[in-house]
N, C-alpha and C positions, 0 to 999 in steps of 0.2 A: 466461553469454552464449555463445553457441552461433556456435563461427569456423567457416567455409563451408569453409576448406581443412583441418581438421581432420574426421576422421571413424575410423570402426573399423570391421573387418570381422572376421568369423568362418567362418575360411580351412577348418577339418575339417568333416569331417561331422556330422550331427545324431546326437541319441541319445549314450549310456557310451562311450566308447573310453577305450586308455590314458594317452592325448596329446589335447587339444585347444586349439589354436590360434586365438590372438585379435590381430589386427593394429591396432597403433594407429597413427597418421600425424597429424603435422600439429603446430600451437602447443601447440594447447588440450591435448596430450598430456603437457605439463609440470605440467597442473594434476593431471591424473589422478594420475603419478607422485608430486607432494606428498604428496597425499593419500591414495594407496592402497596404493603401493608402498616396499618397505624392503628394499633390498639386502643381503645378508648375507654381504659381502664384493667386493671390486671396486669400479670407478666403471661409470655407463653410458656408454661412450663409443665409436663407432662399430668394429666386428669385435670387440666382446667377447661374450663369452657370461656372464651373471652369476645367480646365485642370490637368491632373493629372497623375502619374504612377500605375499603380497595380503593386505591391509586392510581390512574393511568401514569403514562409517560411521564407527563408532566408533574407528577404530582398532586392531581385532583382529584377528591372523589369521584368515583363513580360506583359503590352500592355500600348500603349499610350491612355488616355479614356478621356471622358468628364463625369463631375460628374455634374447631375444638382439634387437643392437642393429645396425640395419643403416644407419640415418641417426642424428647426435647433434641436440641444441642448436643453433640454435631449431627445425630442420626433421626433426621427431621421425620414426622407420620402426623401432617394434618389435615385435616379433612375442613373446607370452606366451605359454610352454608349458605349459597347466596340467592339472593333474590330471581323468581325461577325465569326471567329471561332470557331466550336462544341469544340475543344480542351479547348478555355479560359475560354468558358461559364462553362462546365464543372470543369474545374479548379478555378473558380471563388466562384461558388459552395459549393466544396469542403473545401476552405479557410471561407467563411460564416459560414455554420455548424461546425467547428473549433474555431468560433468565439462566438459561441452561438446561433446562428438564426437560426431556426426552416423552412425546406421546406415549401410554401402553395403554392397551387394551383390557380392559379388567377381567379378573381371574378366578374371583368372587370372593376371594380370600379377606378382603377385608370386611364382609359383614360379620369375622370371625367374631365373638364376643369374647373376652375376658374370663367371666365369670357369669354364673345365671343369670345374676342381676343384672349386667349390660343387655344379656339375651333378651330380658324379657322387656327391656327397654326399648332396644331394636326395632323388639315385632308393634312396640306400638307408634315406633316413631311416623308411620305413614300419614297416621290418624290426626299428627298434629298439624291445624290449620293457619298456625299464624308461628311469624318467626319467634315469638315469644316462647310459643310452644313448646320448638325444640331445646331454645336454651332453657326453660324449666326441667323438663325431662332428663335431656342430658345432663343437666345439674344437678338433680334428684339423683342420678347414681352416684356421683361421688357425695352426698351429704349421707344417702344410708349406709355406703361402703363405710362411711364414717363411723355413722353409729352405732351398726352393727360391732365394728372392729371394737367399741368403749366395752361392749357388753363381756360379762364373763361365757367359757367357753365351757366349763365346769361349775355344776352347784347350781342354787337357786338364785333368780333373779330379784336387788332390791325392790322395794315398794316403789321408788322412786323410779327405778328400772321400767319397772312393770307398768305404772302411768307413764313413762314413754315408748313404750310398744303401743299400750292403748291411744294414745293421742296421732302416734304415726298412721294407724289401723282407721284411723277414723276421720283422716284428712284425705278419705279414698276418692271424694268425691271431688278436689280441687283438678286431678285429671282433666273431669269429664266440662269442666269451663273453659276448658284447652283445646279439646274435640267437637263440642258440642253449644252452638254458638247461642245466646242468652238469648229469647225471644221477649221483645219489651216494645208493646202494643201501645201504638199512638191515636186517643181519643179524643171525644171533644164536638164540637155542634161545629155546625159551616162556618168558613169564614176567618176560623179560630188561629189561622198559620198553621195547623198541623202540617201540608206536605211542603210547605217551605221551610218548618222545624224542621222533619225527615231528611230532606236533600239538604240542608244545613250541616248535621248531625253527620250525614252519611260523606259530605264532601263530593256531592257529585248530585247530579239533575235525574233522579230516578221516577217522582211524583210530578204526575203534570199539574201546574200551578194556576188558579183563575180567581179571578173575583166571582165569579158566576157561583152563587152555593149549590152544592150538589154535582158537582164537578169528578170529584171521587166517589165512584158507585163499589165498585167493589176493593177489597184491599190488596194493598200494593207491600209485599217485601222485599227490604234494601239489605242485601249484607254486606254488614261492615266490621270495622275494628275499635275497639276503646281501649286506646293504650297497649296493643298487643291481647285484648282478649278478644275472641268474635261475638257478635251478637249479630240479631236481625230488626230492624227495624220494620214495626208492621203500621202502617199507614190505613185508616180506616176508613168510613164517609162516615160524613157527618152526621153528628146527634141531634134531631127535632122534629117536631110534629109535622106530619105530611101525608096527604092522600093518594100519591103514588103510590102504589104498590111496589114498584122496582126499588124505587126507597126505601122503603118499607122494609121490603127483605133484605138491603146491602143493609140496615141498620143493624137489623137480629144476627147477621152475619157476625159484623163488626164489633157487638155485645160478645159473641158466642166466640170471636176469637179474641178477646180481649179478658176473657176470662180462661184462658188456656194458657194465658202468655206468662212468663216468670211475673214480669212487673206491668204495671199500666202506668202511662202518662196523659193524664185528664186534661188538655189543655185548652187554655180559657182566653179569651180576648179581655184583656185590660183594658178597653177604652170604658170612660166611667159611665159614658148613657148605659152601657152592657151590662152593667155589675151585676141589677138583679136576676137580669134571665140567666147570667153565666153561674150564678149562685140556684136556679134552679136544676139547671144542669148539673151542678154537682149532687144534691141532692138526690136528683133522680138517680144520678149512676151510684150514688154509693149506697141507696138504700135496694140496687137491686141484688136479689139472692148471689146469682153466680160471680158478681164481682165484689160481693161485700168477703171473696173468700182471697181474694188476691192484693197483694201489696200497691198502692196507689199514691203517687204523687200528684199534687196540682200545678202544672204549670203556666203561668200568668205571662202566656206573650205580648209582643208587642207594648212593651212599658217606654219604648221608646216616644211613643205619643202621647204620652200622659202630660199633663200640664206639669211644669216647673217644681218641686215638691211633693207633688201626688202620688198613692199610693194604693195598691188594689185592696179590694176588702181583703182582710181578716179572716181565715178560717180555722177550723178545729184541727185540722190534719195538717202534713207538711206539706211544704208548700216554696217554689220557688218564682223569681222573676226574671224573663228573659226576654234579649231582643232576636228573633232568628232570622230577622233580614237585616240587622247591624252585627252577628254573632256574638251579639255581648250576652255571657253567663255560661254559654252551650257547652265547655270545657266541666264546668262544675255541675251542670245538670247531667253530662252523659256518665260523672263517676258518682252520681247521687242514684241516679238509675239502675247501675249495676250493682250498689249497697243492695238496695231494694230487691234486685234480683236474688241476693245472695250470695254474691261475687265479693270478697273481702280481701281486697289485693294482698295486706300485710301476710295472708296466709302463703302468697306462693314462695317468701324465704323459709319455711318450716318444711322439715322433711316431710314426707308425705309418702304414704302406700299409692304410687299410681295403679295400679291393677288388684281385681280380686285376688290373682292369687299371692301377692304382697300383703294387702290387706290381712285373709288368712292366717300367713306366717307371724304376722308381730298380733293378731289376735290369740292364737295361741301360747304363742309365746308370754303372754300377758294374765292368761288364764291358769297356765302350767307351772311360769315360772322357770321354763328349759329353753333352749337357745339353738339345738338340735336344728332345728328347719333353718334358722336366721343362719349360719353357719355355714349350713350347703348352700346358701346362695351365692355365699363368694367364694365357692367351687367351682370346677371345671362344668360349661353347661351342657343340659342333657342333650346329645346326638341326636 
């Protein structure tokens, strides 16, 4: 039965994106939920953000989503963040009006914000690249609604206040690992598995693969996800002596971007005839200036062929071992990567300023000792 004050709308745009948004409203949104939806942790109850399956028919998944909940029980406002296929949205659709909820057409009215702080949340929620993205963000406003709400409204701010303004003030940058995806440059001489590390790593055939050295002349980015953060993988050619010239320059190329990248992965062939030249290779790259300034792992592929017990040499730096045409290790090298990058996951459950002018507000506030800005943020937002 079809309730009048129940309906849904579909807030994004038409066509693939990587977020599309499905607004439920109303009673009949209870039944939907029965039936379609399975939270996979949490309850839904108004300013959470929750994790969840969509359901066909039958009761099988069909996308991993985020459900954020902006009205509870009985007077439903949730907004579905699903994966941006025209297939789901439409499927999703489908299972709504099955449910009771009426099409509408949107009115614009729900990008209304709350408070500044949802605002300025909003204007950045485009930017986030990975579904992770959103649920940090949108989880970020209720952790500072929070913490703002501890702070007094009157008077000076404790010591202990005031290191948590500065601490929030200064987590400005975990944002930009959200929008801005980790560049972590794959090096190493011919031969080494680098683009069959790559298209391992990346889960998909991006780097064409040969036995022939020199096969990769110039470099190849793959973007991907580790764990919900974006990064890019940059696929190089090969590091060694050569009298080509086209060589020659995909090499300085490959130097020149590999010293621009957040992190480097030096990857070396483990078979033991190789050790010493794979041992000069390191050498060479780490005694050169532009990358002696960047974070560098050594990665020791191919351990799979090593004889029974055997082990690659010993080095001063860190160092891992992987197989990337068995995938053994490649879980624990792509989060040893993104340490290296600077990506420190424990940080995305600490509040955090995502924008300059958050930052701002709890810098000052930390400097002053007044609460005045933090205050107006959980105000009516500016027109």
């Amino acid at each position: 039965m079809n309730d009048e004050a129940s309906f849904f709308e579909v807030l994004s745009a038409a066509g693939p994106g990587a977020i599309a948004l499905v607004r439920l409203v109303g009673p009949a949104a209870d039944r939907f939920l029965n039936r379609h939806v399975r939270p996979r942790g949490g309850t839904l109850r108004a300013g959470c953000v929750v994790r969840a399956a969509l359901l066909d028919d039958e009761g099988q998944p069909i996308d991993d989503m985020l459900v954020t909940v902006h009205s509870q029980q009985p007077q439903w406002d949730l907004w579905l963040n699903l994966h941006g296929s025209p297939y789901l949205v439409r499927r999703c659709c489908e299972l709504a009006s099955a449910a009771g909820l009426r099409q509408r057409t949107p009115r614009g009215e729900f990008w209304a914000a709350r408070d500044r702080l949802e605002a300025l949340a909003l204007s950045l929620l485009p930017e986030m690249s990975t579904q992770l993205g959103v649920q940090w963000l949108l989880g970020q406003v209720v952790r500072l609604r929070t913490e703002i709400g501890r702070l007094p409204r009157s008077g000076a701010l404790a010591p202990g206040q005031r290191r948590l303004c500065e601490q929030i003030a200064a987590r400005r940058a975990v944002a930009s690992w959200l929008t801005h995806a980790a560049r972590l440059a794959v090096l190493g001489p011919p031969n080494a598995g680098k683009s069959t590390l790559v298209n391992a790593l990346a889960g998909r055939q991006a780097s064409i693969v040969s036995p022939v050295p020199g096969t990769t002349r110039d470099w190849v980015e793959t973007p991907a996800q580790v764990g919900g953060l974006p990064v890019t993988w940059l696929d190089t050619a090969g590091l060694r002596r050569s009298a080509d010239p086209i060589e020659q320059q995909a090499m300085r190329r490959a130097r020149r971007l590999a010293a621009q990248a957040d992190a480097v992965l030096l990857v070396l062939d483990a078979e033991p005839t190789l050790a010493q030249r794979m041992l000069a290779v390191v050498r060479d790259c780490l005694a050169d200036a532009e990358l002696a300034a960047r974070p560098v792992l050594v990665v020791w592929n191919k351990v799979d062929l090593l004889p029974p017990g055997a082990r690659p040499p010993r080095l001063e730096v860190e160092t891992l071992c992987v197989s990337a045409r068995q995938g053994a290790g490649l879980e624990r090298l792509a989060e040893a990567a993104l340490r290296l990058a600077g990506r420190r996951r424990e940080e995305l459950d600490e509040p955090a300023a995502f924008c300059d002018e958050l930052a701002g507000c709890f810098e000052r506030a930390a400097a002053t000792g007044r609460t005045g800005e933090l205050a107006a943020l959980l105000g009516p937002p500016v027109a």
